[in-house]
N, C-alpha and C positions, 0 to 999 in steps of 0.2 A: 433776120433777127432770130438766132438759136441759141436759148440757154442751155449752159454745158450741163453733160450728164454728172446726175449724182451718184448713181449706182456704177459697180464694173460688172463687165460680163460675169464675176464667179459671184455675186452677190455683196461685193465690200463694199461700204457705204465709205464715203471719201470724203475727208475733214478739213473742215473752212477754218481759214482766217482770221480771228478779229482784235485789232491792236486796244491797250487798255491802257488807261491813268492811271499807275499802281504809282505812290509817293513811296520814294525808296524806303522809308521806315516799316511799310505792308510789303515788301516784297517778297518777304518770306512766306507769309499766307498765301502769297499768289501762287508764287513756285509750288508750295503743298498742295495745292489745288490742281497744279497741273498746267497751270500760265509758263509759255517761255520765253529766254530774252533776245532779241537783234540787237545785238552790239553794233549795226550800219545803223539802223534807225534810232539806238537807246529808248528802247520800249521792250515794254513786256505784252506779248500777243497769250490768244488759243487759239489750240490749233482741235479745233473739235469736232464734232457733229452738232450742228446748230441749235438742237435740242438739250445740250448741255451749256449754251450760252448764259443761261440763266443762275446756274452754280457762281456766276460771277461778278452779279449782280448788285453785290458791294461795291465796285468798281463803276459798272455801267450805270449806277441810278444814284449815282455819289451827289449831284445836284440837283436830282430832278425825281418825280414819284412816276413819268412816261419816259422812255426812251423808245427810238427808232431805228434799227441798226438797216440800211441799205444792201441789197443783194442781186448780183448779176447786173444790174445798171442805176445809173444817174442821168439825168436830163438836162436838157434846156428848152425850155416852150417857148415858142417864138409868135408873136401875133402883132397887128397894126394898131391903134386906133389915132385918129384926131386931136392933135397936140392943142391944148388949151388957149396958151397964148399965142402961135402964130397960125393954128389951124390946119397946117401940113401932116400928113398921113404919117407917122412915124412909129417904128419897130419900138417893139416893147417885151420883155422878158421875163421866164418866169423860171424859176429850177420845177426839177419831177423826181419822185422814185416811185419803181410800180412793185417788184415782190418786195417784201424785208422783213427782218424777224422783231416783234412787237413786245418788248421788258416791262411791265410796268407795277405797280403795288410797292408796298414798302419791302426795302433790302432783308427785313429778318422772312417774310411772308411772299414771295414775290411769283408773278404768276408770267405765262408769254402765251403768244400764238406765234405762228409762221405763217406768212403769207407767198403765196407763193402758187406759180399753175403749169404745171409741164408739156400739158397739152396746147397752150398756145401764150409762150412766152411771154412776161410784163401785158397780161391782157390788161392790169388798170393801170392806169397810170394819175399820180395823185399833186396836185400842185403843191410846187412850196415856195418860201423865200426866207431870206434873212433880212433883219435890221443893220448886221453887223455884218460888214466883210468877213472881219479874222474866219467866220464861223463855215467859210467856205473853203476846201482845201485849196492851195496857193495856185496847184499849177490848171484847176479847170479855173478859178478867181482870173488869173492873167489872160486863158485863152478868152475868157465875156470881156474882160476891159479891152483886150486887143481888136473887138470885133462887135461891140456892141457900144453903145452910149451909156455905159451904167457905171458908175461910181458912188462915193459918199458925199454927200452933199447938205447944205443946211435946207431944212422942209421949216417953213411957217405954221406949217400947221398942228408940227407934235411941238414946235419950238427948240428943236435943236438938233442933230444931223443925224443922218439914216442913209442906209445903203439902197439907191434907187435908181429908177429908170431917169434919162434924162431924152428931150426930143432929139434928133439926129439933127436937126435944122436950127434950134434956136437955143439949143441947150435949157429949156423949163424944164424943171423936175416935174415927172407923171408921178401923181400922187400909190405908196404903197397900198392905202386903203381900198380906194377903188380896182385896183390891180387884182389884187388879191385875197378881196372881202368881196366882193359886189359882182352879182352875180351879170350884170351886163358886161362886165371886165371883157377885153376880146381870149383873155386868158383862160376863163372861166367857162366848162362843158356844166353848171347849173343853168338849165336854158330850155323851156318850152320842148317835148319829143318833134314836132312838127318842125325846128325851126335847127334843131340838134347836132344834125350829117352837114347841114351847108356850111354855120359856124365851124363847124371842127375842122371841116374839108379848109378853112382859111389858117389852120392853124399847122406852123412848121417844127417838128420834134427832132432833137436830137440826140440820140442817146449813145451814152459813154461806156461801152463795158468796161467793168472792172474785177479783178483780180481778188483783191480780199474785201469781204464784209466791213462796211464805213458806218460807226457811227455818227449820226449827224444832228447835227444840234439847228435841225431849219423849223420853222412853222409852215405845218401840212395841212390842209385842206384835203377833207374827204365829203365825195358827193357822189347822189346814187347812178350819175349820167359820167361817169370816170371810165367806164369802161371805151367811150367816144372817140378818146385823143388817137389813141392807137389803130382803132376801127377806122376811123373817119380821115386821121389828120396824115401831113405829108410827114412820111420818115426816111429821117435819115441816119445811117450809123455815123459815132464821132473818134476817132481812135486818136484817144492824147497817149499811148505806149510807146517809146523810143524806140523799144524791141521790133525789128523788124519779123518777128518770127512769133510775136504772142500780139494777140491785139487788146487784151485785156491791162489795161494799166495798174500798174500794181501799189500800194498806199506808199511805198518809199517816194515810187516819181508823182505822185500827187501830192503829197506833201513835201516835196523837195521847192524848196525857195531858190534855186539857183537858174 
């Protein structure tokens, strides 16, 4: 697991990706700012130094006063527990990102960090999920339905449908809450130090490099024992790129629905 170098041998610092919601009536402010367009994707990216991400910020915090933009990889956590109603041991899921650049404060005032470690790659890694499918790009969304029990389904307990784990044996919906609030979760490295390496050593990581900067619209969990998953848990790399020659998936083929 090596994240690519940012610098080149003469010193050029080497400019990332990040595709943006510009509504065609702002497009011209974007372009002025230095946003350009993919006529294959019909979006408007930048193509910057990540420390200029924030110049954009009318764009990236257009619904929201935090944004997340993911870097170098995506996840899948993988853990067991005890299915409710039939009691069978069944897989259960979770998404992750570990470095990614942080937008947040209001669009006229807006501040960022960068997270990120070069010295040993995604050392944290941070749990996420969605409520909502759409809000997972289509083509990792197809690889977990293809291989996992997880769909949208009606839950009792919000009273009305969410995107969750289901058992592999009896099809009951694992509840979100517990998943991914509650620190017993098998998902969940919030857990006693004493008890920390064995949970995590149970937990299977998959991680997806990718090509351009994603922003992601999932609910993140951050906890001071995140550094674990990676230390502790089984990894494996996940390569969704067609490219036989890049293993880095690029946002066209993850967002591509075909």
């Amino acid at each position: 697991m090596f994240a690519r170098q940012f610098v080149t041998w003469i010193g050029e610092i080497i400019e990332m990706r990040l595709y943006l919601n510009v509504p065609y009536e702002e497009k011209d402010e974007a372009k002025a700012l230095g946003a350009r367009w993919n006529a294959k994707v019909k979006k408007w990216y930048i193509d910057a130094e990540r420390e200029k991400y924030v110049r954009f910020s009318k764009w990236i915090l257009r619904d929201t006063d935090d944004a997340v933009i993911a870097t170098e990889y995506i996840h899948i956590i993988e853990g067991r527990q005890k299915c409710w109603k039939c009691g069978r041991s069944t897989r259960v899921i979770g998404l992750g990102i570990g470095e990614f650049v942080h937008i947040y404060g209001e669009t006229e005032d807006p501040q960022y960090e960068i997270v990120e470690d070069y010295v040993n790659p995604g050392e944290e890694l941070h749990l996420a999920w969605v409520e909502n499918e759409e809000d997972i790009p289509p083509r990792l969304l197809r690889y977990i339905k293809e291989n996992y029990s997880v769909k949208t389904g009606y839950s009792k307990t919000i009273g009305g449908k969410c995107f969750a784990n289901h058992c592999d044996y009896c099809g009951a919906l694992q509840g979100n809450w517990f998943l991914f609030n509650e620190p017993d979760s098998p998902l969940s490295s919030c857990v006693d130090g004493d008890k920390l390496a064995e949970k995590m050593s149970r937990v299977k990581i998959k991680g997806i490099p990718i090509e351009d900067d994603l922003q992601l619209d999932w609910n993140i969990g951050f906890c001071s024992n995140d550094y674990a998953y990676l230390k502790y848990g089984q990894f494996e790399e996940l390569v969704l790129s067609t490219d036989p020659e890049n293993e880095y998936v690029t946002y066209e083929e993850l967002y591509s629905r075909r």
